[in-house]
DSSP file (Angstrom, degrees, kcal/mol; ACC not computed):
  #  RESIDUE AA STRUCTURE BP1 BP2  ACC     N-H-->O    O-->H-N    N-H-->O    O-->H-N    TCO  KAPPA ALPHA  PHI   PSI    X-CA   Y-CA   Z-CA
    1    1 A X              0   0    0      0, 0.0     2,-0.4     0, 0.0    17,-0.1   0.000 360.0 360.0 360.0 144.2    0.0    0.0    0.0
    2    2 A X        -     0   0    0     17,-0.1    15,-0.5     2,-0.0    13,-0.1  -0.928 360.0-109.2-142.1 104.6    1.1    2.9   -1.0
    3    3 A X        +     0   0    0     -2,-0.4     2,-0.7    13,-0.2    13,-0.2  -0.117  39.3 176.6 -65.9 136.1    0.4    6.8    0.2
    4    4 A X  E     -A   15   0A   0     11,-1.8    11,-1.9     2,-0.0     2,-0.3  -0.960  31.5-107.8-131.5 106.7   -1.7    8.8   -2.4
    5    5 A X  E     -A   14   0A   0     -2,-0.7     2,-0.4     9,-0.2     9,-0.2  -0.499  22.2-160.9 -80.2 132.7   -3.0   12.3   -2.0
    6    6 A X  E     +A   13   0A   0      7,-1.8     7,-0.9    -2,-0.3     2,-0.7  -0.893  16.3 179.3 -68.3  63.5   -6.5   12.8   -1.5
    7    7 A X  E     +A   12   0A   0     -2,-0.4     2,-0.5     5,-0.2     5,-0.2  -0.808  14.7 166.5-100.9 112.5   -7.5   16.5   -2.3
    8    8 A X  E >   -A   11   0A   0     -2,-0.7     3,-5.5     3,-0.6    -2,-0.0  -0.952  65.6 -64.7-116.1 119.0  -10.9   17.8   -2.1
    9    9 A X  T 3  S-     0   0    0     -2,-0.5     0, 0.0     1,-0.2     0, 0.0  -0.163 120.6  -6.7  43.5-119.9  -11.0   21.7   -2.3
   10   10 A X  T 3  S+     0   0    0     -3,-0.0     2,-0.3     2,-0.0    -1,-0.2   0.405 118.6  88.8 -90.6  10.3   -9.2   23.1    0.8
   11   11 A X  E <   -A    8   0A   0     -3,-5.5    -3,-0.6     2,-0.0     2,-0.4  -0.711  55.1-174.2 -89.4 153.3   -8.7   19.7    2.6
   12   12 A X  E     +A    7   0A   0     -2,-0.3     2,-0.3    -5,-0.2    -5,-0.2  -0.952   9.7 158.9-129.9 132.7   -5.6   17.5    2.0
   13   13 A X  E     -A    6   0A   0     -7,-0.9    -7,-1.8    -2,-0.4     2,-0.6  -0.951  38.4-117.4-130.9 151.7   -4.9   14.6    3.0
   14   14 A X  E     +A    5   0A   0     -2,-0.3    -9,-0.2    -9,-0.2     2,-0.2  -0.817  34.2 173.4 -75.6 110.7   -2.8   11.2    2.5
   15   15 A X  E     -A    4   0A   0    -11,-1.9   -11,-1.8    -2,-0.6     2,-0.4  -0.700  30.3-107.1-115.7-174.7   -4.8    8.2    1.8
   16   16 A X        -     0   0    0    -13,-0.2     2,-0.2    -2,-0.2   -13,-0.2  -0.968  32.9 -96.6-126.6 158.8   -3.3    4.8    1.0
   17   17 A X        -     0   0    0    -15,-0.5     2,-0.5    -2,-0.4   -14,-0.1  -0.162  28.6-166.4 -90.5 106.8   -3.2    3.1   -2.1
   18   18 A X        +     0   0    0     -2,-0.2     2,-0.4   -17,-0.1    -1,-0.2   0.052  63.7  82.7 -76.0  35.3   -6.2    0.5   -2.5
   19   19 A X        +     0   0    0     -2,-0.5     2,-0.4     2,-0.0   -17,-0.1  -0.794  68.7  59.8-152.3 149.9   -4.8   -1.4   -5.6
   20   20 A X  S    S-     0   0    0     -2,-0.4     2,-0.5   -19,-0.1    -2,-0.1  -0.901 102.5  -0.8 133.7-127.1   -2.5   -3.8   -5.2
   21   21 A X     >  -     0   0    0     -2,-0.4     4,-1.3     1,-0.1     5,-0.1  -0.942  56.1-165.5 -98.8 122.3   -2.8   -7.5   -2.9
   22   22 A X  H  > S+     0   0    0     -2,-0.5     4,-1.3     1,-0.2     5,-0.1   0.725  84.0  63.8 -91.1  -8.7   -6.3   -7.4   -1.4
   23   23 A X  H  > S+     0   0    0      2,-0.2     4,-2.5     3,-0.2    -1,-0.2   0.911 105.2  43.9 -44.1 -60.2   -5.4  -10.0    0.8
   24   24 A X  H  > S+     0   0    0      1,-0.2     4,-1.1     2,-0.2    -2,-0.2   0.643 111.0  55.1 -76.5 -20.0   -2.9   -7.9    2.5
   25   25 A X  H  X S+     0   0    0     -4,-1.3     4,-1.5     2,-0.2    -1,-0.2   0.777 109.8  41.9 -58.1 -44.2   -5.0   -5.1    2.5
   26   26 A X  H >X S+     0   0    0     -4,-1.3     3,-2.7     2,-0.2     4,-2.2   0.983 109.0  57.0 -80.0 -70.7   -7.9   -6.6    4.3
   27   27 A X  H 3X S+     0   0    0     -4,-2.5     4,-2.1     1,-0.3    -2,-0.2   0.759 110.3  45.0 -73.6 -22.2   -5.7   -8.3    6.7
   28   28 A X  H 3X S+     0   0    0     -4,-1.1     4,-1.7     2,-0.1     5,-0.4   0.896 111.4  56.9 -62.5 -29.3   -4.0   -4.4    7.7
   29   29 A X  H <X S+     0   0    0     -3,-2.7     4,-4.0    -4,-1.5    -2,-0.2   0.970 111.1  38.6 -57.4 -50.2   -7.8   -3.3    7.8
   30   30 A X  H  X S+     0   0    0     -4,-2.2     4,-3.5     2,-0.2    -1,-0.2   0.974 117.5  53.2 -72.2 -45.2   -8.4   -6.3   10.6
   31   31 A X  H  X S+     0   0    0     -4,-2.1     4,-1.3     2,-0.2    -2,-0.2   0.892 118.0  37.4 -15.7 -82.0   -4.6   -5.3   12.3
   32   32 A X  H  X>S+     0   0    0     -4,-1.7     4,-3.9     1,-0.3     5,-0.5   0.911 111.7  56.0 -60.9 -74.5   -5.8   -2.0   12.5
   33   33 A X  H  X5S+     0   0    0     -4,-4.0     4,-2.6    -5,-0.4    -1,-0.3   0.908 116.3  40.6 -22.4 -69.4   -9.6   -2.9   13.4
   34   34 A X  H  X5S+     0   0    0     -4,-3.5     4,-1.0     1,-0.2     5,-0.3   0.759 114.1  54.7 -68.0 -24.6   -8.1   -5.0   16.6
   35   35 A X  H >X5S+     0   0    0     -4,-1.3     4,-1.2    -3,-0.3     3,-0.8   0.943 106.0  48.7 -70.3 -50.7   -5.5   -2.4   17.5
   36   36 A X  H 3<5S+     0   0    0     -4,-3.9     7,-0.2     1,-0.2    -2,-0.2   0.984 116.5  41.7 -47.6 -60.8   -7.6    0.3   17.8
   37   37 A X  H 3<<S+     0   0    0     -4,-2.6    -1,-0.2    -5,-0.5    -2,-0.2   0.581 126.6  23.8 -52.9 -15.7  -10.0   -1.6   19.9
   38   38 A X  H << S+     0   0    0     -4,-1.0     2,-0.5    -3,-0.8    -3,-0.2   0.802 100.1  66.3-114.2 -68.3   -7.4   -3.4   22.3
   39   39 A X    >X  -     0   0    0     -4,-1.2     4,-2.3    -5,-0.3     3,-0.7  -0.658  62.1-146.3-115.1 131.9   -4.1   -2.0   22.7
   40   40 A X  H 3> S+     0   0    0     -2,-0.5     4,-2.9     1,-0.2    -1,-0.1   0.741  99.7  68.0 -44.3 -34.9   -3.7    1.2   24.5
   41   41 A X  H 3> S+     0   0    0      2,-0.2     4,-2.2     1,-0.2    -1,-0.2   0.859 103.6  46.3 -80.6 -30.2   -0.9    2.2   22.5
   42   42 A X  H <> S+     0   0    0     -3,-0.7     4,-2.8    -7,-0.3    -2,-0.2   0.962 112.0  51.7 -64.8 -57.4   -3.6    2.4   19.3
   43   43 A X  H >X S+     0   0    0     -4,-2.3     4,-1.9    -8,-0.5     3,-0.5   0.980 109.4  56.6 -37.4 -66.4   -6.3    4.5   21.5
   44   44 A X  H 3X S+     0   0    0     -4,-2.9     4,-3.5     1,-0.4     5,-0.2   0.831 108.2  39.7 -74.1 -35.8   -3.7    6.5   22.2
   45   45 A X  H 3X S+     0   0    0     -4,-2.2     4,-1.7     2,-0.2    -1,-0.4   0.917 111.7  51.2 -67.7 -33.8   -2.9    7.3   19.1
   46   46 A X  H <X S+     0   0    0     -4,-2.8     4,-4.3    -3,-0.5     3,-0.4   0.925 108.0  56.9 -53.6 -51.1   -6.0    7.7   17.6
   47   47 A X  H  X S+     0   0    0     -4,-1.9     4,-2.0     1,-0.3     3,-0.3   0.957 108.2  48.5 -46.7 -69.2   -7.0   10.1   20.5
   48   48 A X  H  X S+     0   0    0     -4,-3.5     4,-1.2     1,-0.3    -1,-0.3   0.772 111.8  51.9 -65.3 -26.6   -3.9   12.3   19.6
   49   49 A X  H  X>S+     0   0    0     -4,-1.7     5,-1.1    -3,-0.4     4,-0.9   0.940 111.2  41.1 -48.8 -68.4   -5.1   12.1   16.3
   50   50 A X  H  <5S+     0   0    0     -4,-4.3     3,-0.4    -3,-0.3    -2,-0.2   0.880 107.9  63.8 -48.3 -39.5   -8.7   13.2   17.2
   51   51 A X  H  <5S+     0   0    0     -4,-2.0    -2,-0.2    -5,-0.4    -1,-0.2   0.948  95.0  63.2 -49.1 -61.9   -7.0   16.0   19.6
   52   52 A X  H  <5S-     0   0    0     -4,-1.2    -1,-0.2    -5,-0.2    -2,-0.2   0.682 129.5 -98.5 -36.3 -46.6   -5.4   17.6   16.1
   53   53 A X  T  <5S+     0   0    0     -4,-0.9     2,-0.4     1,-0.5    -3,-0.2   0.614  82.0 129.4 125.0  31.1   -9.1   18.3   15.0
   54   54 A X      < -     0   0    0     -5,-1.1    -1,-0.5     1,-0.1     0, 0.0  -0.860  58.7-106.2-114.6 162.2   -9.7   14.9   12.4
   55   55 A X     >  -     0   0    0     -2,-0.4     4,-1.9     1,-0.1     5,-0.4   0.041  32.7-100.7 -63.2 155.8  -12.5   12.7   12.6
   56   56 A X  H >> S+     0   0    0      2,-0.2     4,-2.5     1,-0.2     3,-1.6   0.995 120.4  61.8 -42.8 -48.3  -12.3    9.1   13.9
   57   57 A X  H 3> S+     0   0    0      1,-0.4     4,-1.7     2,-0.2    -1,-0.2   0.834 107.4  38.5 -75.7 -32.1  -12.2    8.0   10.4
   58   58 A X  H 3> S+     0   0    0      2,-0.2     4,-1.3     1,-0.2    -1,-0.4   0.725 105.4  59.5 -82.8 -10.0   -9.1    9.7    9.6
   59   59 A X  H << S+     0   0    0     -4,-1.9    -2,-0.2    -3,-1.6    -1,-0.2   0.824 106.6  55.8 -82.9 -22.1   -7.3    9.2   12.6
   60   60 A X  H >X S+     0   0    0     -4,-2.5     4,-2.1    -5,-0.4     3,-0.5   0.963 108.6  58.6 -69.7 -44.2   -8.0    5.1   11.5
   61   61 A X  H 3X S+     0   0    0     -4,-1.7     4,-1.8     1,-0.3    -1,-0.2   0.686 102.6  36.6 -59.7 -32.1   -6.4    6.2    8.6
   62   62 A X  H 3X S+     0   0    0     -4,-1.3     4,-0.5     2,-0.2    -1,-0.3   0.068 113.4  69.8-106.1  18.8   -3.1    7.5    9.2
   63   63 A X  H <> S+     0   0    0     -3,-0.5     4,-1.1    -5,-0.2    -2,-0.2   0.897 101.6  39.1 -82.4 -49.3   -3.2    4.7   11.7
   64   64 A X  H >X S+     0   0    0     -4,-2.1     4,-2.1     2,-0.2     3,-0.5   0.875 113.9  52.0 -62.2 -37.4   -3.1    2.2    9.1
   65   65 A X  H 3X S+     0   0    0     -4,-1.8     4,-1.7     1,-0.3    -1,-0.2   0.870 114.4  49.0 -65.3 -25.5   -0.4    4.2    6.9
   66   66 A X  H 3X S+     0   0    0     -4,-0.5     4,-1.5     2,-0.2    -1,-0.3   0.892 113.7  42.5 -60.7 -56.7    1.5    4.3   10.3
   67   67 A X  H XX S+     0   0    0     -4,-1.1     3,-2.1    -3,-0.5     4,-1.2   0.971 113.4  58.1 -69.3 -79.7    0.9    0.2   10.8
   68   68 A X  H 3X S+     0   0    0     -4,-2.1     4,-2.7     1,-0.3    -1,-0.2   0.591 105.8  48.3 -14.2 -52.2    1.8   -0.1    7.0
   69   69 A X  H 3< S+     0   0    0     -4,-1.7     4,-0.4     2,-0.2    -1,-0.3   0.687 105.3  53.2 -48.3 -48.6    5.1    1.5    7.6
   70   70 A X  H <X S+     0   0    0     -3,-2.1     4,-1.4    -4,-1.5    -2,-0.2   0.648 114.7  46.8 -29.2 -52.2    6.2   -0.4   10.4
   71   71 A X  H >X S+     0   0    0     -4,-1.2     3,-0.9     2,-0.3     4,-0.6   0.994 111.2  44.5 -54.1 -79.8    5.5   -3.4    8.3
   72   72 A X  H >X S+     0   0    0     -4,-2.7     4,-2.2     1,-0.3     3,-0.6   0.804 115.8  52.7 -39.9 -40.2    6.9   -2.6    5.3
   73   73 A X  H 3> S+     0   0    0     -4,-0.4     4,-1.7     1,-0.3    -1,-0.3   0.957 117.2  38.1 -84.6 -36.5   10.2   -1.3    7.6
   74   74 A X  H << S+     0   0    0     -4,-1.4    -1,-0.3    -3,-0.9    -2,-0.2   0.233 115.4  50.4 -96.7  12.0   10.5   -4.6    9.5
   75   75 A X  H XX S+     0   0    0     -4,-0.6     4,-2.2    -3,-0.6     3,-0.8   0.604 112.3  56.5-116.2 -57.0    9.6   -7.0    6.2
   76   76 A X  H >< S+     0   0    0     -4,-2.2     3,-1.1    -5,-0.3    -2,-0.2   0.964 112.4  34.2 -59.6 -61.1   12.4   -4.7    4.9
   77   77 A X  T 3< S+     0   0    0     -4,-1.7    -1,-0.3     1,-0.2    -3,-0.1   0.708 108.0  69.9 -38.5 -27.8   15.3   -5.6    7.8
   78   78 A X  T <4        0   0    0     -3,-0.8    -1,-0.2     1,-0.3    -2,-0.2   0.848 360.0 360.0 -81.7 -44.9   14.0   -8.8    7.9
   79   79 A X    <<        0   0    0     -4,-2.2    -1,-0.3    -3,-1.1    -2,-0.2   0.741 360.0 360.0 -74.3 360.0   15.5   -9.7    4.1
């Protein structure tokens, strides 16, 4: 997944790139899903997210580009 700006009028944003393995997509969606719900460290970010002035739905969002990143940086060490 891959970040791709999102611009409508005077908002911008980063969204991430839906194309790709949709396997691996849904299974960040469910990461994401369970983090948020579970581990404190996810709340917390999403609250600092929300704090900033975005919606839940974006704060899920640079949550995932955040998880994605992570991935991709430890997949990357890995090899």
């Amino acid at each position: 997944m891959s970040p791709v700006d999102a611009l409508s009028g005077r908002t911008q944003r980063i969204t991430l790139n839906r194309g790709g393995d949709r396997q691996a997509n849904s299974a960040l969606y469910t990461i994401v899903l369970a983090r948020l719900r579970r581990e404190t460290r996810g709340r917390s970010y999403a609250g600092r997210r929300i704090a900033e002035g975005k919606t839940g739905r974006e704060a899920s969002r640079c949550y995932e580009a955040a998880v994605s990143l992570a991935s991709f940086l430890f997949c990357a060490r890995s090899v």
